[in-house]
N, C-alpha and C positions, 0 to 999 in steps of 0.2 A: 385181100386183107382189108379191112374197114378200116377206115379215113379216120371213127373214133377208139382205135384201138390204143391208143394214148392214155384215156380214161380210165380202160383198166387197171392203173398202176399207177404208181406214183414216181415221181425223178429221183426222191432219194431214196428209194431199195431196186437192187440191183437184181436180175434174173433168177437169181439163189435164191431169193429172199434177206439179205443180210443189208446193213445198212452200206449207200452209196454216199459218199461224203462229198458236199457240195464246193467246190472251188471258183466262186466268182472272180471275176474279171472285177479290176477298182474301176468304177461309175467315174463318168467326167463330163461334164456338159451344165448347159443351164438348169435343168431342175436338181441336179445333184446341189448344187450350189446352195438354192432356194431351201432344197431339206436342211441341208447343213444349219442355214442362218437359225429354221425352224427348231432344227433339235437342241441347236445350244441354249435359245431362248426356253425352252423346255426344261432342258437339264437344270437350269439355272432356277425356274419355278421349284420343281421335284426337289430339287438337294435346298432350298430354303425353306418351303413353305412351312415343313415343322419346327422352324428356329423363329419365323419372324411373328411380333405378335401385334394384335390392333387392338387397343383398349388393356392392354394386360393377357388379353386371349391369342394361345397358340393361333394361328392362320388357319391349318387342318391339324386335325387333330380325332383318332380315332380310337380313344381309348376303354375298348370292352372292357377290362378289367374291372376299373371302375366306372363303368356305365358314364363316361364324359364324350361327348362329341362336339368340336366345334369348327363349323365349314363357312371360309370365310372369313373368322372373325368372331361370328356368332356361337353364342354355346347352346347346345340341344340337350334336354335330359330325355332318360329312357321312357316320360310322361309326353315329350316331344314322335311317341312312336308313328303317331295316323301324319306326322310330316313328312319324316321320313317312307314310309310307303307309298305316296304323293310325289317324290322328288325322283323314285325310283320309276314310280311309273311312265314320270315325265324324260327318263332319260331314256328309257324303253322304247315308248314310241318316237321322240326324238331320235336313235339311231335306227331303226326303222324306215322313218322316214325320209335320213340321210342315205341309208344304204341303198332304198329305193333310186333315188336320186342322182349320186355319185357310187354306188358302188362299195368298195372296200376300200375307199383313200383315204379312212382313219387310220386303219394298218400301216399303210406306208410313209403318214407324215405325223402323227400322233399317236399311236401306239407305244410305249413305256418298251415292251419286249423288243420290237423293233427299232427305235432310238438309239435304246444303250448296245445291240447285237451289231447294229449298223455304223451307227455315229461314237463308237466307244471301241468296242472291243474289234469289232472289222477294222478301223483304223490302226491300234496297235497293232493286230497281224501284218496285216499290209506293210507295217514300219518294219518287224522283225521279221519275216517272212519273206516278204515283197509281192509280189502278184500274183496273178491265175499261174502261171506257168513255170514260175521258180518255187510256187506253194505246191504244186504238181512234184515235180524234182525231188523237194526237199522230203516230201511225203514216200516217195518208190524209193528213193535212196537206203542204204543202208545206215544202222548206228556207228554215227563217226563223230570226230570232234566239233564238227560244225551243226550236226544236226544235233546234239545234246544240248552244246551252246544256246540254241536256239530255240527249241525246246523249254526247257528249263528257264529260259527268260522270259519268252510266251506266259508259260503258265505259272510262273512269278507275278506276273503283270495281273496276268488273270483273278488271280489268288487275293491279290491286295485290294486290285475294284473293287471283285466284289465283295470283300470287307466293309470296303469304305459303303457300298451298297445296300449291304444289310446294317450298319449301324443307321443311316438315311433310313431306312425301310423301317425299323425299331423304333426312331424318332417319332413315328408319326402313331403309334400305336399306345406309347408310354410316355410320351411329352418329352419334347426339346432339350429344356433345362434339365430333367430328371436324366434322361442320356448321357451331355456335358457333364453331371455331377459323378453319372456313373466312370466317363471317360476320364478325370482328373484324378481317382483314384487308384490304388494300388487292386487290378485285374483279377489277381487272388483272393481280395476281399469280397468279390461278387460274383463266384461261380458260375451260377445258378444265369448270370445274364450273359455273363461268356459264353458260355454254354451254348443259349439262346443264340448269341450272333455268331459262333460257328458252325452252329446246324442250318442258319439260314445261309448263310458263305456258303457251305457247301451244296445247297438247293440253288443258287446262283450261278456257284461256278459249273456245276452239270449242267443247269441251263444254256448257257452262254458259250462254254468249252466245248462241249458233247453235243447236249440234245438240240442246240441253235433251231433253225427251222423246220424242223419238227414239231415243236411250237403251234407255230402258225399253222400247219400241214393238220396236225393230228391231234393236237389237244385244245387250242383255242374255238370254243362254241360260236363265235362270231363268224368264222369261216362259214360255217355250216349254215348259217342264216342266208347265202347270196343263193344256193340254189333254192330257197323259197318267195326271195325278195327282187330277187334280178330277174327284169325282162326285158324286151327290145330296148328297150327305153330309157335304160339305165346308164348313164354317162360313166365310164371303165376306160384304162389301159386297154386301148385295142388297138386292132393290127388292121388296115386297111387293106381289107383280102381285096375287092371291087380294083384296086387301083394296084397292088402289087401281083395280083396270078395275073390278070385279064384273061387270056383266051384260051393259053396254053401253061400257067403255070410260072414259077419264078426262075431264075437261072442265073447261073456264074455269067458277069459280065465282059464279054468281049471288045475289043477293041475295035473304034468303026464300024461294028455292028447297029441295025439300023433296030430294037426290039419292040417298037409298035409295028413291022411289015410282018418281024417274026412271029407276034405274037404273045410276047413274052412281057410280064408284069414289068414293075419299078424294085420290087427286090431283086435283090443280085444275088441272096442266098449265101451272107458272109456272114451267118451262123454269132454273131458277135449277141447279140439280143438277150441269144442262148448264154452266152458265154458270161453276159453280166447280172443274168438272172440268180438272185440269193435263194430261189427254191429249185431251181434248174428244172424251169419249164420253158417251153415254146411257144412264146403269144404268138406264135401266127396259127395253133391248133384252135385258137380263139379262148374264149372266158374260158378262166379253170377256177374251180377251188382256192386251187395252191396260191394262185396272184394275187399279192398283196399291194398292189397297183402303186409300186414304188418308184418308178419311172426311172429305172436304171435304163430299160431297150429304147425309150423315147430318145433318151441324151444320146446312145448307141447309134440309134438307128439315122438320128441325124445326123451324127458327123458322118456316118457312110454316105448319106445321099450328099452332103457334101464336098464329098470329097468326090465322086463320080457323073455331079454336075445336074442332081434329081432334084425338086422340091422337098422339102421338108416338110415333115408330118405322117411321113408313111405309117407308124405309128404313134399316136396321141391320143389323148382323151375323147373319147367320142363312144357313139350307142350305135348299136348293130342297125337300127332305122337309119341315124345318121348318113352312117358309112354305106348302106344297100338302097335307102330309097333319098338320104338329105334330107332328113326331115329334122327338123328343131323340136328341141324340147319341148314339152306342152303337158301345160297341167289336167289331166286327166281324174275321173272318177275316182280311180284308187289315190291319187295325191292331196286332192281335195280334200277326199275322206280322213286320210292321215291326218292333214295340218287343221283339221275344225279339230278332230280329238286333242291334238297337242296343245293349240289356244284354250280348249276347256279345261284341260290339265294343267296350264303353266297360269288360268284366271282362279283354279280353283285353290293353286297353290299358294299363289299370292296373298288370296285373299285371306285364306288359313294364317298366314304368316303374319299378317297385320294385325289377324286377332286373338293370335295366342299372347296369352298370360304371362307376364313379368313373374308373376309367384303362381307355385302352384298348390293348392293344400288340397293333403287327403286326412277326412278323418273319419273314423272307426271305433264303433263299441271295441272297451276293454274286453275281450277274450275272457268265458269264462265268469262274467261278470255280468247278474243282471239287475234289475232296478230297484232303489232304496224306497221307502214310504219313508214320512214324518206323519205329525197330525195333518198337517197341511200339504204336504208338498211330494214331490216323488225326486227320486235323484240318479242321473244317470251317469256313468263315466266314460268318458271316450279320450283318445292317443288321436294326438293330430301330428301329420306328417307336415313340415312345410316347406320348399323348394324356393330358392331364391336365383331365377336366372339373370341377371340383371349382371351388372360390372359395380353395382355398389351394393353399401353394407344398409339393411333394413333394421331401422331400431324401432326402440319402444311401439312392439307389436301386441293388439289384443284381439280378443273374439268375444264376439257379440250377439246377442241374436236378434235375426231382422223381423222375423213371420210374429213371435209368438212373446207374450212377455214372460220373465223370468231372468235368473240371475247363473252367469258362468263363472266360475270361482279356477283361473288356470295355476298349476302346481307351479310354485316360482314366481307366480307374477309376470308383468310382460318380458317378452320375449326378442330378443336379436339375431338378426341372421346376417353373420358375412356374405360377403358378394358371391354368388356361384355354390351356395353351400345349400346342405340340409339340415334342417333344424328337429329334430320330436320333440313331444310332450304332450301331459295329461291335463286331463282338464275336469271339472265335476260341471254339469247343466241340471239347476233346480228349477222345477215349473209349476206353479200351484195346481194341486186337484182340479181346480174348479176353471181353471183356463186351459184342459184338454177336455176332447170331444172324441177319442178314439182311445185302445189301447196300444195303438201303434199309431205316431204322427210321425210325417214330415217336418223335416225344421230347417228352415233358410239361416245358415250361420254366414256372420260378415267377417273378414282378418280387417283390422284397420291397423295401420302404421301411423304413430302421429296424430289418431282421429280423423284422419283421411283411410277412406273405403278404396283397399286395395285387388281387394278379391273376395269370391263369395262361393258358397257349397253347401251341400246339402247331404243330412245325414237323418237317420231314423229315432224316434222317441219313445221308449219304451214303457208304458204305464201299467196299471191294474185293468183289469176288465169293467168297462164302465155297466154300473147296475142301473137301469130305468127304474 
């Protein structure tokens, strides 16, 4: 049978084909520790970040509905789009470059799926459950009063997070305050959004309840990235084959057994690795997929060698060079190449960022509508769009024109834009006959605010056909 018959299959379906339910062992050790501190500081970002605000602006805030984004702090309009493609790109090749480098260790310390599955809802099983082996019991066991009990408190538990999850998750789509206002009122009054947060409740609670790592295994695309992006070279959850088989392979440890004469690695082959593993694989078959390098077998595997008097480390972060020849990392062609594109992406973005527009104006011939004559003059109508991204309120605004002389006559008179808003209106631009040279010009229009030059754009002139 081949060594990589593993591959074939995955840990959680069983021989049948039918799903195998994964029962970890509760993780205990220093990196356990270190995730923990990590996720709550996490949790703590996630479940604020659409409440707290800087300037008056949500923190994150991603609301398609009405075209508002604001990351940050800052607010982005849908005229903000070539930023947004820019920040995506940057995050692209930034994980990219990270997976090259580290592997999949965003999975297992940063990952949202993994956090709350790990550091949330793993924890209250473990509470009402208790461990690998009473979750085992409680599971073959029959329907009795204890496992109903039990049961039914679990998925109580379940049921109400992720409530409170998807109201969080709602927040950051439809604004903070608009949620609060929703949640202070009477539930019946607003269907239409209960609705909404029980269809996501229930996409959570199947997440979490049921489809857990299967996640990571089968539907996250990032997975699938490490067999394009992983080589020798790539610092992972590995398992020190070189120092745990050596000559003959790993074995149950015997007593006053001498197992450098035997031959025999530094594993002892107490399967525990396995056992605390949340996809239920075996890092010693080396990199898999499924490993979301969450250092459950590193904290495993050292208290075994300590407690049998081995080194530590048999398992930890390290790259297959490391571990077969000891080599150190080393920034190579392909890393290089990475990190110039990233700096030209995070210099291109920057720079973008400094020079986008506080306002933004579009304007456009009226529809439908084409150019008036006088004795003198011609007259064109154009709708200006105006965009106020800014944290304050833009008053006594006008338009002007810079290229060409002539007079702009706007419907209303000057114009005000609160802070973050959009403004329309019409406007008439009259230009003498005899100061066009085209039947169609260019024309440099200015917004000023106050008589100070806020912004400036350019629209089309539509005349008669000039006769020599």
């Amino acid at each position: 049978m081949s060594k990589e018959n593993f591959r074939d299959s995955i840990g959680t379906i069983n021989d049948s084909g039918t799903r195998n339910f994964i029962f970890p062992k509760k993780p205990q050790g220093k990196f356990y520790n270190y995730r923990t501190y990590v996720a709550w500081v996490l949790l703590v970002f996630m479940v604020g970040a659409p409440f707290v605000k800087i300037n008056g602006n949500q923190f994150l805030l991603f609301n398609v509905f009405e075209r508002k984004f604001h990351i940050f702090g800052f607010p982005f309009w849908p005229q903000d789009f070539h930023l947004l493609v820019i920040s995506l790109l940057v995050s692209v090749v930034f994980i990219i470059l990270f997976t090259v480098i580290f592997g999949r260790i965003f999975c297992g310390w940063i990952c949202p799926q993994t956090i709350f599955m790990e550091m949330v809802f793993r924890k209250i099983e473990y509470a009402i459950d208790g461990d690998r082996t009473k979750q085992i019991k409680l599971a073959n066991q029959p329907w009795n009063a204890e496992k109903i009990r039990k049961r039914l408190l679990k998925w109580a538990s379940f049921f109400i997070i992720s409530f409170l999850i998807s109201n969080v998750f709602l927040a950051y789509f439809i604004g903070g305050d608009v949620l609060v206002n929703y949640i202070t009122r009477n539930p019946f009054e607003q269907i239409e959004i209960l609705i909404k947060l029980l269809v996501f409740t229930a996409v959570f609670y199947f997440v979490f309840a049921w489809f857990r790592e299967q996640v990571c295994i089968i539907v996250c695309p990032y997975g699938r990235l490490q067999g394009v992006l992983l080589d020798d070279k790539s610092i992972n959850v590995a398992y020190d084959f070189v120092r745990g088989e050596s000559e003959h392979g790993r074995k149950i440890l015997r007593k006053d057994e001498n197992r450098n004469d035997l031959g025999y690695g530094d594993c002892v082959d107490c399967n525990q690795c396995v056992q605390v593993c949340p996809t239920g694989i075996d890092i010693r078959n080396g990199t898999q997929l499924e490993c979301i390098n969450c250092t459950a077998c590193i904290d495993a595997c050292d208290a075994i060698m300590d407690k049998v008097g081995f080194e530590k480390g048999l398992i930890r972060y390290a790259s297959e060079d490391n571990i077969e020849k000891k080599e150190k990392l080393k920034f190579n062609a392909r890393l290089i190449a990475y990190s110039t594109i990233l700096t030209i992406l995070v210099g291109v973005f920057i720079t973008m960022l400094f020079l986008r527009n506080d306002v933004e104006a579009t304007i456009l011939k009226l529809p439908g509508q084409t150019f008036q004559t006088t004795n003198t003059s011609v007259i064109n109508i154009y709708t200006i769009k105006l965009i106020n991204k800014t944290i304050e309120d833009i008053n006594n605004i006008e338009v002007k024109l810079v290229t060409h002389k002539g007079k702009i006559n706007l419907v209303g008179g000057m114009m005000n834009i609160k802070k973050q808003d959009l403004k329309e209106g019409t406007f008439f631009i009259e230009i003498n006959k005899k100061d066009l040279n085209s039947a169609k010009e260019k024309l440099k229009i200015g917004i000023y605010s106050n008589n100070k030059l806020i912004e400036t754009t350019t629209t089309i002139f539509i005349g008669p056909t000039k006769v020599n």
